[in-house]
DOGUFI-466969 format. One record per residue (C-alpha): residue number from 0; residue in three letters; y, x, z. Coordinates in Angstrom, 1 decimal, padded with zeros to 4 digits. Example, Ala and Ser with C-alpha at 12.3 -4.5 7.8 and 13.67 -1.06 7.14 Angstrom:
2
R   i  aa     c2     c1     c3
R   0 ALA -004.5  012.3  007.8
R   1 SER -001.1  013.7  007.1
//
This chain:
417
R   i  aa     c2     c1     c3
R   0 UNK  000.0  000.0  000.0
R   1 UNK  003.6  001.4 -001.0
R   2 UNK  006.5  001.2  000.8
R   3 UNK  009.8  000.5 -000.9
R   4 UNK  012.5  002.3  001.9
R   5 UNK  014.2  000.5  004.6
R   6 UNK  017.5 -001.3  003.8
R   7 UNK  019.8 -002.8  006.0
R   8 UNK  021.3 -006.2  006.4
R   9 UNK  023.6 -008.5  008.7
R  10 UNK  020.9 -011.2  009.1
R  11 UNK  017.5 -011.8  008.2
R  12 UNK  016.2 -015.1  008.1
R  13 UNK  012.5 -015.8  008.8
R  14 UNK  011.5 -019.2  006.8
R  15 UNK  012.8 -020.8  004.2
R  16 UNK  013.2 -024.9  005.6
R  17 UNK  016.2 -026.8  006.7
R  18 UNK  017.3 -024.9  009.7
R  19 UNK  016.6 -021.6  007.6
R  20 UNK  017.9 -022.3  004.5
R  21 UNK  021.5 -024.0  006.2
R  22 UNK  021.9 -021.4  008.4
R  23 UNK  021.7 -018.8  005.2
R  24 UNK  023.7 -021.0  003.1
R  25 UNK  026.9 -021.4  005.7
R  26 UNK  026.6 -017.7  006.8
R  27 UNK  026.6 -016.0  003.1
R  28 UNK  029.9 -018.6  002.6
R  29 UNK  031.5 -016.6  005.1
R  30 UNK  030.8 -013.1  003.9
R  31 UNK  027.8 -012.0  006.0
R  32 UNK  024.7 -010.0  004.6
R  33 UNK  021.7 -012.2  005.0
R  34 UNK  017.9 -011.9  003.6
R  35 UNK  016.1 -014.9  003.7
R  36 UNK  012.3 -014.4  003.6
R  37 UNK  010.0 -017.5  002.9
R  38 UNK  006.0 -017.6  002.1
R  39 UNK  006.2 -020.2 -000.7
R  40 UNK  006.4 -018.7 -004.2
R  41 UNK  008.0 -021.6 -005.0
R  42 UNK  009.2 -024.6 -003.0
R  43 UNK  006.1 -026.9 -003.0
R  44 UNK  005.6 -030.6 -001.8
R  45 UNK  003.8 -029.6  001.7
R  46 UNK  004.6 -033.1  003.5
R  47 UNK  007.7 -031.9  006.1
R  48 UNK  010.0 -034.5  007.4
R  49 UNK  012.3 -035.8  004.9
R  50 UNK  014.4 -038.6  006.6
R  51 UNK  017.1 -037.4  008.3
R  52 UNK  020.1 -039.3  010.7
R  53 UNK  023.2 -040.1  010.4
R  54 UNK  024.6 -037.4  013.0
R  55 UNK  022.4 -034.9  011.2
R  56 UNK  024.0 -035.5  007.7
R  57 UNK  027.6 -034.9  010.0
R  58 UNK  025.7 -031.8  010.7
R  59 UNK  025.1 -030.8  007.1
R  60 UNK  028.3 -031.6  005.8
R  61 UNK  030.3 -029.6  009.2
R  62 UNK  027.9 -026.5  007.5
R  63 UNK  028.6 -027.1  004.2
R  64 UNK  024.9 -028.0  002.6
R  65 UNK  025.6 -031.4  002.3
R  66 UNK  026.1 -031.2 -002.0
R  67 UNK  022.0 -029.9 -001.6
R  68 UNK  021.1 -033.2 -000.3
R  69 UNK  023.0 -034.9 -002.7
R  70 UNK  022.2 -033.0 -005.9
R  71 UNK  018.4 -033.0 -004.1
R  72 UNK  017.8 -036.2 -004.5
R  73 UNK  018.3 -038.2 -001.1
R  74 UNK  018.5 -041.8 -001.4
R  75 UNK  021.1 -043.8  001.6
R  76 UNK  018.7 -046.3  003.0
R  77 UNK  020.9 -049.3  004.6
R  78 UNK  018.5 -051.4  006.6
R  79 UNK  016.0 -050.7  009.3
R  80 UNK  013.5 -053.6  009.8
R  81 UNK  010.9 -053.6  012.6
R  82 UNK  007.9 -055.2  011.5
R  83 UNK  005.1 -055.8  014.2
R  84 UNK  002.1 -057.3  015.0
R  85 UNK  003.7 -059.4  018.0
R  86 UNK  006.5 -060.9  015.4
R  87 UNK  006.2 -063.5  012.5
R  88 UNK  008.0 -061.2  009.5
R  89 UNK  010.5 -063.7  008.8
R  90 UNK  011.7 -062.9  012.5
R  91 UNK  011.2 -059.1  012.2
R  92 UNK  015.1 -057.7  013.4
R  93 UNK  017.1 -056.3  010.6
R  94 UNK  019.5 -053.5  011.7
R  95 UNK  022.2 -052.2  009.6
R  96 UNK  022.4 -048.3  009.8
R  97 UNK  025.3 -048.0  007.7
R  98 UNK  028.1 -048.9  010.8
R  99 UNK  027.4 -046.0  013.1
R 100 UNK  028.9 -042.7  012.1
R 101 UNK  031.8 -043.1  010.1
R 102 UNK  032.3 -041.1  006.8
R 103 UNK  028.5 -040.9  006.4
R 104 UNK  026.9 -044.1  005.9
R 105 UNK  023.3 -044.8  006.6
R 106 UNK  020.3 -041.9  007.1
R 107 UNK  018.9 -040.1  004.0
R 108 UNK  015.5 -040.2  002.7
R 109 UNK  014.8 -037.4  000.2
R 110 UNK  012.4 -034.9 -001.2
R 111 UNK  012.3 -031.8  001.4
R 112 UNK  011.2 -029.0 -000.8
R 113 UNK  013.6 -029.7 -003.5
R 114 UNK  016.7 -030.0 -001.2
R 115 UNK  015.2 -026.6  000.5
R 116 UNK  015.3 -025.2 -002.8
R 117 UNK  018.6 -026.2 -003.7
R 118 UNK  019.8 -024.6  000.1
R 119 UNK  018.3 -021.4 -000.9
R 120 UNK  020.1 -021.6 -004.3
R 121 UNK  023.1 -022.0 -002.2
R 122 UNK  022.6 -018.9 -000.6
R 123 UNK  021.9 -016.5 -003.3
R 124 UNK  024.7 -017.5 -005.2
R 125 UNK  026.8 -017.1 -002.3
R 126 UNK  025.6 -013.3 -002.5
R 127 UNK  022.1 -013.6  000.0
R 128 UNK  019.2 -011.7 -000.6
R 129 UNK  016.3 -014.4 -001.3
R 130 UNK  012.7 -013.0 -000.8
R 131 UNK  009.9 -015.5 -002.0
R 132 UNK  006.2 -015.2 -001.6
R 133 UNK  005.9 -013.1  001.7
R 134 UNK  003.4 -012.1  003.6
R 135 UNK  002.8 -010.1  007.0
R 136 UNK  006.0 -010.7  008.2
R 137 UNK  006.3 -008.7  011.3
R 138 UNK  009.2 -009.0  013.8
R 139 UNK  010.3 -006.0  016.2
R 140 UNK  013.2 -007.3  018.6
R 141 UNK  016.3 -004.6  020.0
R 142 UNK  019.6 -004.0  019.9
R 143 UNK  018.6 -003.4  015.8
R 144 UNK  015.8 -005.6  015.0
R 145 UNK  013.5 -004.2  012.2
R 146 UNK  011.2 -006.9  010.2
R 147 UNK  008.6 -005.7  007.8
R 148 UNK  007.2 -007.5  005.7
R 149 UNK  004.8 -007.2  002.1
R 150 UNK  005.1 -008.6 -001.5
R 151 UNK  003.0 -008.0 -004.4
R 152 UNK  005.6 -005.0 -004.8
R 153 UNK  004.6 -003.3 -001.9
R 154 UNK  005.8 -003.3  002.1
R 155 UNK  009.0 -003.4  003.3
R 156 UNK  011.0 -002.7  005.9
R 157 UNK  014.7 -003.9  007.1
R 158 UNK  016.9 -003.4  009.8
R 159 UNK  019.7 -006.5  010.7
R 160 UNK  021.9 -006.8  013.2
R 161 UNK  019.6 -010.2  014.0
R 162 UNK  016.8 -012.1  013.1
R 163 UNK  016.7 -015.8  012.8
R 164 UNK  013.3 -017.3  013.2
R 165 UNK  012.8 -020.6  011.7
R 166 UNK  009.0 -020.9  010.4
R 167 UNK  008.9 -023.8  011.8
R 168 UNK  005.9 -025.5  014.4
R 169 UNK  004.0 -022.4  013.4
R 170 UNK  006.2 -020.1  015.8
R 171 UNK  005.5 -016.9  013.8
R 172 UNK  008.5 -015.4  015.1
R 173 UNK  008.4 -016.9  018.6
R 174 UNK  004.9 -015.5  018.9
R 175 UNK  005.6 -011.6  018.2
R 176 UNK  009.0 -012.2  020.9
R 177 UNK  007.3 -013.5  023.4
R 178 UNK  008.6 -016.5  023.1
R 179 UNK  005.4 -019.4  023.6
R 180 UNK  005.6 -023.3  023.6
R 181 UNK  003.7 -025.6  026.4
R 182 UNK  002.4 -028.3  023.9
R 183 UNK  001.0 -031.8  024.0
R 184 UNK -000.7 -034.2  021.8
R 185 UNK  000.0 -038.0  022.1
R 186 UNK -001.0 -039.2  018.8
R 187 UNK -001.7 -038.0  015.1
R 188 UNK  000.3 -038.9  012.0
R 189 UNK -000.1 -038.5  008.2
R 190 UNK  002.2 -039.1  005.7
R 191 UNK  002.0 -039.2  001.2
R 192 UNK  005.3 -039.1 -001.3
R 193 UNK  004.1 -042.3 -003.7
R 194 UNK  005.5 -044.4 -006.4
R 195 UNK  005.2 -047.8 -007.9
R 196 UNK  007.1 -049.1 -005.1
R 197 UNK  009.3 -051.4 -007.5
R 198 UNK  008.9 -054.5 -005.6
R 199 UNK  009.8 -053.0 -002.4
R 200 UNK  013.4 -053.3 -001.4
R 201 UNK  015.1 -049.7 -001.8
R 202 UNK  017.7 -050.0  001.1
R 203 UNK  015.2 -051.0  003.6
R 204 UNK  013.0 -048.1  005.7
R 205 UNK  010.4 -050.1  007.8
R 206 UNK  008.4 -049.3  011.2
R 207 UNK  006.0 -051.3  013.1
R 208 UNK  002.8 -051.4  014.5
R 209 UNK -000.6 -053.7  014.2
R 210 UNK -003.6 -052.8  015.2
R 211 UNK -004.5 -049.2  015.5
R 212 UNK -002.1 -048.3  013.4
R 213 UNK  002.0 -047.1  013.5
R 214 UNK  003.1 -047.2  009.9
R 215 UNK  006.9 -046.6  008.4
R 216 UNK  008.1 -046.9  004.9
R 217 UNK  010.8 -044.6  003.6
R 218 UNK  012.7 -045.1  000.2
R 219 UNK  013.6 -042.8 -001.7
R 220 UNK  014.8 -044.3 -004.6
R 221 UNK  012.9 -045.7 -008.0
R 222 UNK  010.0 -047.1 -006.4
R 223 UNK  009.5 -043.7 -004.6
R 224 UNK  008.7 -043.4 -001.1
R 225 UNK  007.0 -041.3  001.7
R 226 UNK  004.6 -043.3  003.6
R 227 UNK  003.6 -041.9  007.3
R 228 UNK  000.9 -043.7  009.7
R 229 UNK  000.6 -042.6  013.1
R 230 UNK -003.0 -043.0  014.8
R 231 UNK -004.7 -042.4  018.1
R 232 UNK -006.0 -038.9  018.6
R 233 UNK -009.2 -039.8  019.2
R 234 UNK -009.1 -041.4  015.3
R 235 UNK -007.5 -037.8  014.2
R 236 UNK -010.3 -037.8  011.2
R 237 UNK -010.1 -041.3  009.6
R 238 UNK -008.5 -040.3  006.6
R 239 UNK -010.0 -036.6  006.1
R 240 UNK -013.3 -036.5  003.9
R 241 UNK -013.4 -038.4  000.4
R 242 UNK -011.2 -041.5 -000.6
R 243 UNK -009.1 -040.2  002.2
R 244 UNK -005.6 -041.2  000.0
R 245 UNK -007.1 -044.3 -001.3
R 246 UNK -008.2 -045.3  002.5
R 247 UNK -004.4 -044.7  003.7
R 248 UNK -002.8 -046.4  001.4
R 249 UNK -005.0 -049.3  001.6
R 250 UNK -003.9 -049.2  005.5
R 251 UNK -001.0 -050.7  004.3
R 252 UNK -002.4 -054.1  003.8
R 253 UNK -000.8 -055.0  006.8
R 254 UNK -000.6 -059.2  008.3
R 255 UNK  002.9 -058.0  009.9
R 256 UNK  004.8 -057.4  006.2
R 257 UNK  006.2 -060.1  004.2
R 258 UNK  004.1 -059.9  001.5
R 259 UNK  001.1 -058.6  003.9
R 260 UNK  002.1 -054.9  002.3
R 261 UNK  000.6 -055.5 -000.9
R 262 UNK  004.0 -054.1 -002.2
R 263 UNK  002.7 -051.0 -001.1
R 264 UNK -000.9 -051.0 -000.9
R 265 UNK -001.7 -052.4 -004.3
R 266 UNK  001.3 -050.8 -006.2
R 267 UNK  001.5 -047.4 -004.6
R 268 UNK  000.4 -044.5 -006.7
R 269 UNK  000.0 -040.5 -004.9
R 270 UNK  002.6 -038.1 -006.1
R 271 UNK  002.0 -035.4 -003.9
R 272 UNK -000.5 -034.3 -001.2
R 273 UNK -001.9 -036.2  001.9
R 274 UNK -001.2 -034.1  005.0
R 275 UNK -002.4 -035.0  008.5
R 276 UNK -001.1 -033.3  011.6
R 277 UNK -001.2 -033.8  015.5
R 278 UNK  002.3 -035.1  016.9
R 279 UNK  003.3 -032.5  018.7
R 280 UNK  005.7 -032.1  021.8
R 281 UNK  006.6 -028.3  022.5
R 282 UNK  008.9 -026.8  024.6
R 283 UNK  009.7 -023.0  025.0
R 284 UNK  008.7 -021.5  028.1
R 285 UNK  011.4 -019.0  027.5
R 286 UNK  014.4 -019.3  026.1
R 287 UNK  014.5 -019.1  022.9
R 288 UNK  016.9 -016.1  022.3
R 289 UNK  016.0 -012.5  022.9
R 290 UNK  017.6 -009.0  022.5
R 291 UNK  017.8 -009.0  018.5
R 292 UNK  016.1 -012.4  018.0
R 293 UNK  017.4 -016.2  017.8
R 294 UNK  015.0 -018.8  017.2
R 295 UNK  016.6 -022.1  015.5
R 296 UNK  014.7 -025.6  014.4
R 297 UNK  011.3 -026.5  015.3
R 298 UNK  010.2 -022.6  016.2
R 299 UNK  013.0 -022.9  018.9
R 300 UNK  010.9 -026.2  020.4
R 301 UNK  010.2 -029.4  019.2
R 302 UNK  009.8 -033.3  019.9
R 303 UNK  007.8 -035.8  019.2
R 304 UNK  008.0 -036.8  015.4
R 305 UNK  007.7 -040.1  015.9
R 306 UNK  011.4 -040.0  016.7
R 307 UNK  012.3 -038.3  013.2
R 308 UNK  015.2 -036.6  014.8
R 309 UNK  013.7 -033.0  013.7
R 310 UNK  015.6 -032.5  010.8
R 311 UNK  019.1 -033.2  012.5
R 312 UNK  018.0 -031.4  014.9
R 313 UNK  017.9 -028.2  012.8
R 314 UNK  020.9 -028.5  011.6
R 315 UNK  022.4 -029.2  014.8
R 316 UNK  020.6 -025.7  015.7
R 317 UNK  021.8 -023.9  012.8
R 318 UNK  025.7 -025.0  012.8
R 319 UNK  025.7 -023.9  016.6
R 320 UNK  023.9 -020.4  016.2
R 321 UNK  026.3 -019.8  012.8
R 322 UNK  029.2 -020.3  014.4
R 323 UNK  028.6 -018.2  017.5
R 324 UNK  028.3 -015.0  014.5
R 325 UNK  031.1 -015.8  012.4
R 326 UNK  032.7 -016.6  015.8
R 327 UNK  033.0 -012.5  016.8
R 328 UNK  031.2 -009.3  017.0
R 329 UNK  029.4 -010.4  020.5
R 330 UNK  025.5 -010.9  018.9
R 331 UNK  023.8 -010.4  022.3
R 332 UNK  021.7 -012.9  023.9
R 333 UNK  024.4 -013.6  026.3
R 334 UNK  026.9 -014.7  023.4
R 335 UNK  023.9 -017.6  023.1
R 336 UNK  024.1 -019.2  026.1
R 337 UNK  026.1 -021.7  025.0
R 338 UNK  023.4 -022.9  022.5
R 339 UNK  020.9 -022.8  024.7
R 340 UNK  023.0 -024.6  027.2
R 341 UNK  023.5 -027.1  024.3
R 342 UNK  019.7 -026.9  023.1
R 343 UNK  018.3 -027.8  026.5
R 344 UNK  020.7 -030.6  027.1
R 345 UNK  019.8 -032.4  023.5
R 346 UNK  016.2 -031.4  023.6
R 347 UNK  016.1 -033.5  026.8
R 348 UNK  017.3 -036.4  025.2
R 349 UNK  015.5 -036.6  022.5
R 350 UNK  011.9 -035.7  024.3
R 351 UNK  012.7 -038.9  026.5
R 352 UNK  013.7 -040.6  023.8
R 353 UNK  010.5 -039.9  022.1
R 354 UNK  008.3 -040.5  024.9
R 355 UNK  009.6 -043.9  025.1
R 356 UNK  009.1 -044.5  021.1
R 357 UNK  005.6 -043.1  021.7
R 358 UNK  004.6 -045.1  024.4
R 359 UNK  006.1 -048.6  022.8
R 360 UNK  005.1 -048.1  019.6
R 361 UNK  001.7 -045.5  019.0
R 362 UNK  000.1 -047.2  021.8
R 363 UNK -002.6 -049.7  020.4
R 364 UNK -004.5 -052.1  021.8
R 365 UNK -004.3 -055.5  023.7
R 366 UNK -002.1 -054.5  026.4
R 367 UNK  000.0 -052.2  024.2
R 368 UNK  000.7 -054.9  021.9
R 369 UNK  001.7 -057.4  024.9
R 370 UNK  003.8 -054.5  025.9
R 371 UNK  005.8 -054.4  022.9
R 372 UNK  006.4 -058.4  023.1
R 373 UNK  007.8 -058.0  026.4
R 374 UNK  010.1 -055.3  025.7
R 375 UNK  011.2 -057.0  022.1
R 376 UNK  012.4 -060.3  024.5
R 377 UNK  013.8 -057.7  026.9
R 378 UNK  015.9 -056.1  023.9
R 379 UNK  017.0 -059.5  022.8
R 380 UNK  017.9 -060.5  026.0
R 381 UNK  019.8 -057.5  026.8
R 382 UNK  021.3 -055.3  023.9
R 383 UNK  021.7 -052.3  026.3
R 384 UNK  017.8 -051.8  026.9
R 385 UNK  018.1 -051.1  022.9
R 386 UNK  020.3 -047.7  023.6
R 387 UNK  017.1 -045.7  023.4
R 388 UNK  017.4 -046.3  019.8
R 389 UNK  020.7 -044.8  019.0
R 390 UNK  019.0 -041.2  019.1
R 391 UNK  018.0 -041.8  015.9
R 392 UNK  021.8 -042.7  014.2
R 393 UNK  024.6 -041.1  016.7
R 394 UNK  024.4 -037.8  018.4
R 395 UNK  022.3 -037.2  021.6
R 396 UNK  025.4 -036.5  023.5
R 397 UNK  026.7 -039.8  022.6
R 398 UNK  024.2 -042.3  023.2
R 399 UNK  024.9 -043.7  027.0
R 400 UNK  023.8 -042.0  029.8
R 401 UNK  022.1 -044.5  031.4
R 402 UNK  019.2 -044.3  028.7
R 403 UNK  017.4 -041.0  030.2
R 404 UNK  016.9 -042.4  033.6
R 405 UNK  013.7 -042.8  035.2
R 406 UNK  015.1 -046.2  036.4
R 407 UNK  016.0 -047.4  032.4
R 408 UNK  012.2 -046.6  031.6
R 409 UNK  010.7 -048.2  034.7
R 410 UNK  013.1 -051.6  033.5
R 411 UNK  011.8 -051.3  030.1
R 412 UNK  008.1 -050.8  030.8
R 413 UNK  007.5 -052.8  033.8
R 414 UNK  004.4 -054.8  033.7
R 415 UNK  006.4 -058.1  035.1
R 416 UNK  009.4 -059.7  033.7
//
C-alpha cells in the first residue's frame, strides 16, 4: 500500500450526511479549509430519514444549505392527519403544519442522498476538498488531530486543526475517541421510497397505528413517497427473507385509512431499497467533544426515530459547532461548552418527547390501543396535553416547559380518567 504524503487542512469532516455535509457547506462559505471524507462512491438511496421540521429548515436556511433542499427535491407537506385504530377515519384530526414557524411553511419531505449530494456540491465549489469512496478512516485526537484514511490511490494522511465526526449511528469517530453511547431498543422500524401514489393526497403525511403495526406516509411529490412501519422487537424479522417488500407494502391495507390504504397498498411500486433497523435511543457517556475532536448529528447521540426530529437535529448541531469556528481562534474543547450545554438541554427534550410518542403510539395491543383512546379524549378535551407534539414543528426550546415533567406524563398516561 502507497502512501500519498500528509497534507494539511483547517477541518476535516468524517461523513458525508446532513450534519456533515451542512457543516462543510457553511464553513468553506466563510473561507475555511475543509476535507470532507464520505464511504459512498456515490450518494446512493440507503433509507436515512428524509422528513425534516419546520425549526430544522430555519436551521438550514440560518446555514445557508437551504437552495440544496430545494434544488434536491423536497416536497412542503401541509397536513398531518392521525389515522388510528381507535378513530373512525372520517374523525381522524387534521393539523395544519404550515402556521408554526413563520417564513418557512410546513416540514419537508425529500430524497436524502440527492439533497446530500447537492450539500457536498456546495462545498467543493465553495473551494472544500471532497474525498468519496473511503475506507479505514482512522482518527487520532490532540492539539493537531491526524486522520488517515485509504482510497483506491493509496493511504493518506492529514493533519487539521479539528475533526468533525458525523458517520452517523455508526459512531466510527466516537468509537476511536472514546466517546461510547448507552443504547436501548424500544421498537423496530422499516421504511421503502415508492411511487404510484397518485390517488393519495400530496400535502398530507399520515401516522397512526392498528394492530401490530405504526405506519406513516410521507409525500414527496408525483405520487412518490417513503413509507416507514414501526413494529415490536420481538417481530424484528417479519419483513426479512423473500416477498419481504411485497409483504410491507401489503401492511398497508390498513381498516384505519379512508380508502382502507388501498391507495398505497395496491398502487405502490419500490423505487429504492427496503431497509429495517432497531429504533435506537443513545446517549454519549461522555461528552461529545474531545482535545481535536467534535462530534455533531446522530454520532454525537441520538433519539428515538419515531420522533423524526433527527434531521433538525443535525442541523441544529452543525449551525452551533460552525459558528463557534468562524466565531475566533479558541478551537479547544472548552470553546464547546456552549454546545454541549445546548446539546444536552435539547437532547433532553426530544428523548422525553420520544418516549412519550413511543409509548402512545408503537405500543400494540388491547391495552395499548385503549390507551391511545383515552389520551385522544384527553387531547380533545385539553389542547395543552397536545404540547408534546410541537417538538416536531417549533424548536425544543420553545415548546412549553410544562411538557418534560414527570407530572405532564403521569396526566397523560394515567390508567383512570
Amino acid at each position: 500500500m502507497t502512501s500519498t504524503g500528509t497534507a494539511q487542512v483547517d477541518v476535516v469532516v468524517v461523513g458525508g450526511g446532513i450534519a456533515g455535509a451542512s457543516a462543510a457547506a457553511n464553513l468553506t462559505a466563510h473561507g475555511v479549509s475543509v476535507l470532507l471524507l464520505e464511504k459512498q462512491d456515490t450518494y446512493t438511496d440507503i433509507v436515512r430519514g428524509e422528513w425534516i421540521a419546520p425549526w430544522g429548515m430555519r436551521e438550514a436556511q440560518l446555514l445557508g444549505v437551504e437552495d440544496a433542499f430545494g434544488v434536491g427535491g423536497a416536497w412542503e407537506i401541509r397536513e398531518w392527519v392521525q389515522w388510528d385504530e381507535t378513530v373512525a377515519p372520517d374523525d381522524a384530526e387534521v393539523v395544519d403544519m404550515t402556521r408554526f414557524v413563520p417564513g418557512v411553511g410546513g416540514p419537508m419531505s425529500f430524497p436524502h442522498h440527492t439533497v446530500c449530494e447537492l450539500m457536498v456540491e456546495q462545498a467543493h465549489g465553495n473551494g472544500g476538498r471532497i474525498v468519496m469512496g473511503v475506507r479505514k478512516v482512522r482518527v487520532t485526537p490532540g492539539p493537531e488531530p491526524v486522520v488517515t484514511y485509504h482510497t483506491d490511490a493509496g493511504e493518506h494522511e492529514v493533519r487539521a486543526r479539528i475533526v468533525l465526526g458525523a458517520t452517523g449511528r455508526g459512531c466510527t469517530v466516537g468509537r476511536q475517541v472514546g466517546v461510547t453511547m448507552e443504547t436501548s431498543v424500544h421498537h423496530w422500524g422499516g421504511g421503502l421510497r415508492v411511487s404510484g401514489l397518485d390517488d393519495w393526497p400530496m400535502d398530507v403525511q399520515a401516522m397512526g397505528t392498528e394492530a401490530d403495526k405504526m405506519f406513516m406516509v410521507f409525500p414527496q411529490g408525483d405520487g412518490v413517497a417513503r413509507l416507514y412501519i414501526n413494529f415490536p422487537t420481538a417481530n424484528r424479522d417479519r419483513y426479512r427473507g423473500p416477498n419481504g417488500v411485497e409483504r410491507f407494502i401489503a401492511d398497508f391495507e390498513l381498516e384505519c385509512l379512508p380508502d382502507r390504504g388501498k391507495s398505497v397498498y395496491a398502487a405502490a411500486v419500490p423505487l429504492g431499497p427496503l431497509k429495517l433497523w432497531p429504533s435506537v435511543k443513545a446517549v454519549p457517556e461522555r461528552p461529545p467533544v474531545v482535545d481535536g475532536v467534535v462530534l455533531i448529528g446522530d454520532e454525537a447521540g441520538a433519539a428515538d426515530t419515531v420522533l423524526g426530529t433527527g434531521l433538525s437535529s443535525a442541523l441544529r448541531d452543525s449551525r452551533a459547532v460552525c459558528g463557534i469556528l468562524l466565531a475566533g481562534d479558541d478551537w479547544s474543547p472548552a470553546a464547546f461548552a456552549p454546545y454541549l450545554a445546548e446539546r444536552d438541554f435539547r437532547m433532553g427534550r426530544l428523548h422525553f418527547g420520544a418516549e412519550i410518542v413511543a409509548k402512545l403510539h408503537c405500543e400494540f395491543g388491547p391495552e395499548a390501543a385503549e390507551r391511545r383512546r383515552r389520551v385522544r379524549d384527553l387531547m380533545t378535551d385539553n389542547f395543552a396535553a397536545q404540547v408534546t407534539g410541537l417538538l416536531n414543528m417549533v424548536s425544543p426550546e420553545d415548546v412549553p416547559e410544562f411538557g418534560f415533567s414527570e407530572f405532564f406524563a403521569e396526566r397523560l398516561f394515567r390508567e383512570t380518567v
